[in-house]
C-alpha positions in Angstrom: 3.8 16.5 8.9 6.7 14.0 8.9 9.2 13.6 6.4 7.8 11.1 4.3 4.2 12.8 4.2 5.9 15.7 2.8 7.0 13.4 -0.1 4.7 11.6 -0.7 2.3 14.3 -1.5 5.0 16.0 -3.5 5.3 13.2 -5.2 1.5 12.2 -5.5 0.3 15.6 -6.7 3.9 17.5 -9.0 7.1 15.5 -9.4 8.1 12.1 -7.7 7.4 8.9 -8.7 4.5 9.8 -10.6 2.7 11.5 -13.5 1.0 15.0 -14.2 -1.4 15.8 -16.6 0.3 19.0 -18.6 -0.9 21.6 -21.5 -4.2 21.7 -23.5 -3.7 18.3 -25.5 -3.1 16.7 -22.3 0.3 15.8 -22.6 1.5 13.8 -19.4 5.2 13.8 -18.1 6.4 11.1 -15.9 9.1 12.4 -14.3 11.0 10.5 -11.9 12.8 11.2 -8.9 14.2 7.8 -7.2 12.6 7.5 -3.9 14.7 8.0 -1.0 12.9 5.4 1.0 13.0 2.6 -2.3 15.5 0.2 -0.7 12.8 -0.1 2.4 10.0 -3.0 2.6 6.6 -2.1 1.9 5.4 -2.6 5.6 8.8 0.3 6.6 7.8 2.5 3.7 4.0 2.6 5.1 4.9 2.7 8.5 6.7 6.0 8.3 3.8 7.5 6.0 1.4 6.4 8.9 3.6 7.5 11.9 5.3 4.1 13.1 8.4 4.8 11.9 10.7 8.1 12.0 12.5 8.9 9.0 15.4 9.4 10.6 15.3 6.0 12.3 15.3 4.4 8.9 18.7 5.6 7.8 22.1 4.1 9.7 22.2 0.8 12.7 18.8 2.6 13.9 16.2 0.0 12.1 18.2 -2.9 13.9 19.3 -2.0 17.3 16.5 -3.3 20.1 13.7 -1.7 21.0 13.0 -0.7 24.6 9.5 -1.9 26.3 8.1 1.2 26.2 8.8 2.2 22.7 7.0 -0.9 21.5 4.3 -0.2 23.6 3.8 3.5 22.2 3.9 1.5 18.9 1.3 -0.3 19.8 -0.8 2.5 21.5 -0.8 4.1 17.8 -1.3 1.5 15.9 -4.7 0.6 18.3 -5.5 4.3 18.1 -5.3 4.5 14.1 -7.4 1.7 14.5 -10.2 3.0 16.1 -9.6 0.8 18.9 -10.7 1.9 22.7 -7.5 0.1 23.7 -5.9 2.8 21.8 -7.1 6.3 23.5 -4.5 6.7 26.3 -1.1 5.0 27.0 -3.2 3.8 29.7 -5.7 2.3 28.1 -3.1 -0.7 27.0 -3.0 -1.7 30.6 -6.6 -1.0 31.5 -7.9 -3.4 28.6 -4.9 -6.0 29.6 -3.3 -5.6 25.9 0.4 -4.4 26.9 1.4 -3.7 30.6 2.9 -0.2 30.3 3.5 -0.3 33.9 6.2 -2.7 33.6 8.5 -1.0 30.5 12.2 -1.3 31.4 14.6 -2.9 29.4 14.0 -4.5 25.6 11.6 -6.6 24.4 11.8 -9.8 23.3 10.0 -11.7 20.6 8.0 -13.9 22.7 6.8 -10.7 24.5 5.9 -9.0 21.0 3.9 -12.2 19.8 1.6 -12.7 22.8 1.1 -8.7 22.8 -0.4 -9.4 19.3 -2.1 -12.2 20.2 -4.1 -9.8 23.5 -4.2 -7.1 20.4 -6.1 -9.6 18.0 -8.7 -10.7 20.9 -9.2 -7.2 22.0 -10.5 -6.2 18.2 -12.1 -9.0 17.7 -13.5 -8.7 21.4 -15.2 -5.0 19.9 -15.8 -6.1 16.4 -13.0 -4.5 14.6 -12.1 -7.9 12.7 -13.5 -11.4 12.8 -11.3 -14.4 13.4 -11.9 -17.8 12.6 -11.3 -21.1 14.9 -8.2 -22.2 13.4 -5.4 -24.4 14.7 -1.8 -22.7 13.5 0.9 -24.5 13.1 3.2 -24.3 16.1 6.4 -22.7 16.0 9.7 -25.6 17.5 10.6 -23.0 19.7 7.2 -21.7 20.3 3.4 -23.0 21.0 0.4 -20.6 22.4 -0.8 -21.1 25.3 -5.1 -21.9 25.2 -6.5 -18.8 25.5 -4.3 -17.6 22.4 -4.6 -20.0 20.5 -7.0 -18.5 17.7 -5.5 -15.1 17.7 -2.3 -16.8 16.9 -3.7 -18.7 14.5 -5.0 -15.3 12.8 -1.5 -14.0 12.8 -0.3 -16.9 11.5 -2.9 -17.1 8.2 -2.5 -13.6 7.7 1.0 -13.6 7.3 1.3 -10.5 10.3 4.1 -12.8 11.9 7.0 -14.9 10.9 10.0 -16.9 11.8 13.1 -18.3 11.3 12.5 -21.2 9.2 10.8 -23.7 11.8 11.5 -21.3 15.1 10.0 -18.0 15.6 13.5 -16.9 17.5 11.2 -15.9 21.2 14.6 -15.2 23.4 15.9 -12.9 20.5 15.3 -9.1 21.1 12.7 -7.3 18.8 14.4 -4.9 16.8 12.7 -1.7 15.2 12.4 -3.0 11.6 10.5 -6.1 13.2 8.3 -4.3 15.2 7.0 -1.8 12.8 6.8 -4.7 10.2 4.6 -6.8 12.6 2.4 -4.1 13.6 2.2 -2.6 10.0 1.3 -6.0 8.9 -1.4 -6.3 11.7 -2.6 -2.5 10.8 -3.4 -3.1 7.4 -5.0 -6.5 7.5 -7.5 -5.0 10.0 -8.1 -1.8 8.4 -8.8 -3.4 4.9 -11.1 -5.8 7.0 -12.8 -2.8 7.6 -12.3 -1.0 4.4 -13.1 -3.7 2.0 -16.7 -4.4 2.6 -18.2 -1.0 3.1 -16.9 -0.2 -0.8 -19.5 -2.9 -2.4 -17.2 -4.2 -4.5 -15.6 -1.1 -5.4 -11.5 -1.0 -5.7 -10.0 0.6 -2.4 -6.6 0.9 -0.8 -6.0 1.5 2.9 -2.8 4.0 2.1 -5.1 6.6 -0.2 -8.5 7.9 0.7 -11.5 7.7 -1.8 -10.7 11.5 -3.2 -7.0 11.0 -3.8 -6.3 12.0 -7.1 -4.5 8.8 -8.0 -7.8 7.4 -7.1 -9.9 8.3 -10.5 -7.1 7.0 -12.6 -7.3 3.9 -10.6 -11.5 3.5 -10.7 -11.0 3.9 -14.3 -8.4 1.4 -15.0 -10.5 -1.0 -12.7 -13.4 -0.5 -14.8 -11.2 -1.4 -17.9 -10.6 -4.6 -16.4 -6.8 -3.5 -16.0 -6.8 -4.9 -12.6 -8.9 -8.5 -13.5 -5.7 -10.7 -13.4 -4.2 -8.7 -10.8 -3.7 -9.5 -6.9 -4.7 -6.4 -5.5 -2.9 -6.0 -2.1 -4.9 -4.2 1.1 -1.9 -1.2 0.4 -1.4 0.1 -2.8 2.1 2.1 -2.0 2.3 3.7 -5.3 6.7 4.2 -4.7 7.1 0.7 -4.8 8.6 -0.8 -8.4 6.0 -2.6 -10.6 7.0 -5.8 -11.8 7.5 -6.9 -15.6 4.4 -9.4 -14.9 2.3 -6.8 -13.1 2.5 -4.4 -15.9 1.8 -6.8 -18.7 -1.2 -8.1 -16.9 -2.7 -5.0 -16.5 -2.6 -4.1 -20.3 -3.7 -7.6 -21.3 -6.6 -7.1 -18.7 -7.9 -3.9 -21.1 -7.4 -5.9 -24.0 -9.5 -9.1 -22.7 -12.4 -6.6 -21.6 -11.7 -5.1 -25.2 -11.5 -8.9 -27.0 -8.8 -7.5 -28.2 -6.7 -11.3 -28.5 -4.5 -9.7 -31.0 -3.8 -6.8 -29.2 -3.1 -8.8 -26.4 -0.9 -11.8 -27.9 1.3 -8.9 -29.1 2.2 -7.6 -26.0 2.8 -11.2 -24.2 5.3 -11.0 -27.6 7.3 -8.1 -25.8 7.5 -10.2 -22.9 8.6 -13.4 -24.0 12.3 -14.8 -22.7 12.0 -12.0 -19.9 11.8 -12.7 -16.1 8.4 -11.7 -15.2 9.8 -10.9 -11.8 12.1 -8.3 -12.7 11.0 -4.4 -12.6 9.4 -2.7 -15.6 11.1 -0.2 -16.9 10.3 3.3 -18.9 10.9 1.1 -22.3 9.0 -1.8 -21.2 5.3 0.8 -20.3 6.2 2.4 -23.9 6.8 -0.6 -25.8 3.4 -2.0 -24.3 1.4 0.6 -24.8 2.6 2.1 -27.7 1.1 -1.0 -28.9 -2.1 -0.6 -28.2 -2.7 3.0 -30.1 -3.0 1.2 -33.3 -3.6 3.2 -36.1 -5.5 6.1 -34.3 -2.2 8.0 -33.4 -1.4 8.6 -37.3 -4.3 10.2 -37.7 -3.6 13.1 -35.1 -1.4 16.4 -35.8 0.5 16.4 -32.3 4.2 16.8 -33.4 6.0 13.4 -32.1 8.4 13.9 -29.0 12.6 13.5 -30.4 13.9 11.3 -27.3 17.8 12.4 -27.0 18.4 8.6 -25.3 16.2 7.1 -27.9 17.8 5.3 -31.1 16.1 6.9 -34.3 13.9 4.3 -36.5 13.9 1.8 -33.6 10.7 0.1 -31.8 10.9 2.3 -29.1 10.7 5.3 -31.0 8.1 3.9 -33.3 5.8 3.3 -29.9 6.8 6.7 -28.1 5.9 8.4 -31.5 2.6 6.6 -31.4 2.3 7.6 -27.8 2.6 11.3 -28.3 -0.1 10.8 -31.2 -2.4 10.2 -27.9 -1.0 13.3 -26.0 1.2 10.9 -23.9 5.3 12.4 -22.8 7.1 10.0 -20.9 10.1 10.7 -19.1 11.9 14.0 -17.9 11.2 17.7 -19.3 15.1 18.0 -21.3 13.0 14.7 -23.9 15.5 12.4 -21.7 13.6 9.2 -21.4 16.1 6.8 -19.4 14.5 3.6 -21.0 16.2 1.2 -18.3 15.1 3.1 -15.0 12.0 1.1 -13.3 8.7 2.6 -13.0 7.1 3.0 -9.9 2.9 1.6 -9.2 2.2 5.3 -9.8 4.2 6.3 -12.7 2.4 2.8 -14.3 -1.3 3.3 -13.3 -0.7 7.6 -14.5 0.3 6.8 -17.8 -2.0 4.1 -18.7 -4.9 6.0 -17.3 -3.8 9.1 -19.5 -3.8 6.7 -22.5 -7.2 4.7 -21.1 -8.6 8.7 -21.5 -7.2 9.5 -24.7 -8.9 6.5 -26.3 -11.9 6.0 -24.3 -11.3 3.1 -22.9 -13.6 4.3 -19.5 -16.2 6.3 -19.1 -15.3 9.3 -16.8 -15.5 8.5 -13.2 -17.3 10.3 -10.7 -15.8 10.2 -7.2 -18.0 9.1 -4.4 -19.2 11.4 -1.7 -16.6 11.3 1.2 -16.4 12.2 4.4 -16.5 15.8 6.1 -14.9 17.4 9.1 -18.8 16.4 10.9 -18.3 13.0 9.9 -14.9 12.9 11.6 -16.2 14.9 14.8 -18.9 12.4 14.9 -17.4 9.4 15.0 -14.9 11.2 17.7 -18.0 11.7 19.9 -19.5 8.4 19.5 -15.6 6.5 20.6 -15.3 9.2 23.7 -18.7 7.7 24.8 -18.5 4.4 23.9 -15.0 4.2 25.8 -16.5 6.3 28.9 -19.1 3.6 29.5 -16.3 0.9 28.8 -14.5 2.6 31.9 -17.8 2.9 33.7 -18.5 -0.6 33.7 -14.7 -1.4 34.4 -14.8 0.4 37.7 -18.2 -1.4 38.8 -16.8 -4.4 38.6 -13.9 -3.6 40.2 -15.8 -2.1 43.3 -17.7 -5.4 43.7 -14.5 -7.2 43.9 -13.3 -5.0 46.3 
């Protein structure tokens, strides 16, 4: 288990970027522990949790010095093979399905090289069902036009936002570099894999980075079922370390309030908004000052004896909504009652809290998490790809003995 596994599931499940449900009266602690990975993109941060990325090759000059041919193509290979993809058995395999010649890997790669490999990737998955692409005429790049037979795969990663450029040129004599490379196939990874994810949920709310019986998954259900996430873009990755923004945040609680017809509730908390950039990170004062709204007149009536912030100015707003807060059970911030009101919350510290506070006052019915799959399932579906790719070889080498 890499480096980033290791914290994430820390982090997930006791004390990073996240919440845990503490005591009797359900008191929940946020706690956080700045990411080491936060000044990463979203497609760098996911690629190390999947495996395209080495922790220790996102620290120093390592993200931007070139990457050889082979490296890219052992990339590749992995991100094929996470896939599903028979292109993505064996190193081999990249050649033998004419994705990425592994026989010719000296020297770096260059951007050109890395766009048409996409472009073979694309019509291989398509080629075997793994995604469906629409005839669609991209715009060229000035430096850069497909040739025919790319032409719709190109058009795909064009759409999907897997590749990008330099303003107008796409930069094809410049050499790929690790950050681009794991970026373009991260990008290419998770638009396939929520292709395939998406529609066998029936509707439901899924994320290609945590499997149906994560436990950030039944907070997340619930909130869905709130309407928390009605006004929301929900993205194919939910990368719970990632910052939420002011606008994402207030969203969310508004969508409860709508399902609710709550208008005053809401108006009130578009109130605490107002004159801020909805761009900027929400912060520990902005989650408390929101919700703490919301508990009305409910958190007089309980016994719980209110939380004394050390950071927190007696008498003020803030303390008025933490105190209403831990009326519902609710702690935020560190275990010495330090609450750093200006330090950002993370997607998981967010969806935590407002879950704990969508329990205390029944805003969802308990959720109960969908059957998933077994070791048999897994060892099935590994049976069924080592067939399906030995009659793929099968009929390979027929048709090469006829044309020999």
């Amino acid at each position: 288990m890499n480096e980033r596994t290791r914290y994430f599931l820390a982090g997930t499940l006791a004390a990073g970027l996240t919440v845990s449900l503490l005591s009797d009266v359900n008191t929940l602690q946020a706690i956080s522990n700045r990411v080491a990975y936060s000044h990463l993109t979203s497609e760098l941060r996911m690629g190390i949790d999947i495996g395209l990325l080495d922790p220790a090759d996102a620290r120093g000059g390592n993200l931007d010095a070139p990457l050889s041919r082979r490296e890219f193509g052992l990339l590749l290979k992995k991100t094929l093979q996470m896939l599903g993809s028979p292109a993505g058995s064996e190193v081999s395999d990249l050649s033998l399905y004419g994705v990425f010649d592994m026989k010719n890997t000296k020297g770096s790669i260059s951007r050109k090289e890395v766009l048409e490999s996409l472009c073979r990737s694309v019509i291989h998955l398509a080629d075997y069902g793994f995604v469906t692409i629409k005839e669609a005429k991209a715009a060229d790049f000035s430096d850069y036009s497909p040739m025919p037979k790319y032409a719709t795969a190109f058009g795909y990663l064009r759409a999907e936002n897997v590749v990008r450029g330099y303003g107008a040129a796409f930069g094809v004599k410049r050499a790929v570099s690790r950050r681009e490379a794991v970026t373009f196939l991260y990008r290419l990874y998770e638009k396939v894999a929520a292709a395939r994810v998406r529609p066998s949920q029936d509707k439901k709310i899924a994320f290609i980075d945590i499997s149906e019986d994560h436990p950030v998954m039944e907070q997340i259900r619930g909130l869905h079922e709130a309407g928390a996430f009605d006004a929301i873009d929900i993205q194919p990755s939910f990368d719970g370390d990632r910052t939420m923004k002011l606008k994402d945040l207030c969203a969310m609680v508004c969508g409860v309030m709508a399902k609710k017809d709550k208008a005053a509730d809401s108006e009130r908390v578009q109130k605490l908004v107002a004159g801020k950039n909805a761009e900027a990170d929400a912060t520990r004062e902005d989650l408390a000052m929101m919700l703490g709204t919301l508990t009305g007149s409910i958190s007089a009536e309980n016994k719980i004896a209110p939380v004394v912030y050390t950071d927190v100015e007696g008498g003020s707003p803030l303390e008025e909504a933490l105190t209403a807060l831990s009326g519902q059970g609710i702690t935020l911030g560190y275990p010495n009652k330090v609450l750093r009101c200006a330090e950002p919350i993370s997607w998981f510290e967010g969806v935590g809290v407002m879950a704990a506070l969508g329990k205390a006052m029944n805003w969802f019915e308990p959720i109960v998490p969908d059957e998933v799959a077994g070791k048999s399932d897994f060892e099935r579906l590994a049976n069924v790809l080592k067939e399906k790719k030995a009659r793929v070889r099968a009929i390979l080498e027929r048709s090469r003995s006829k044309r020999q």
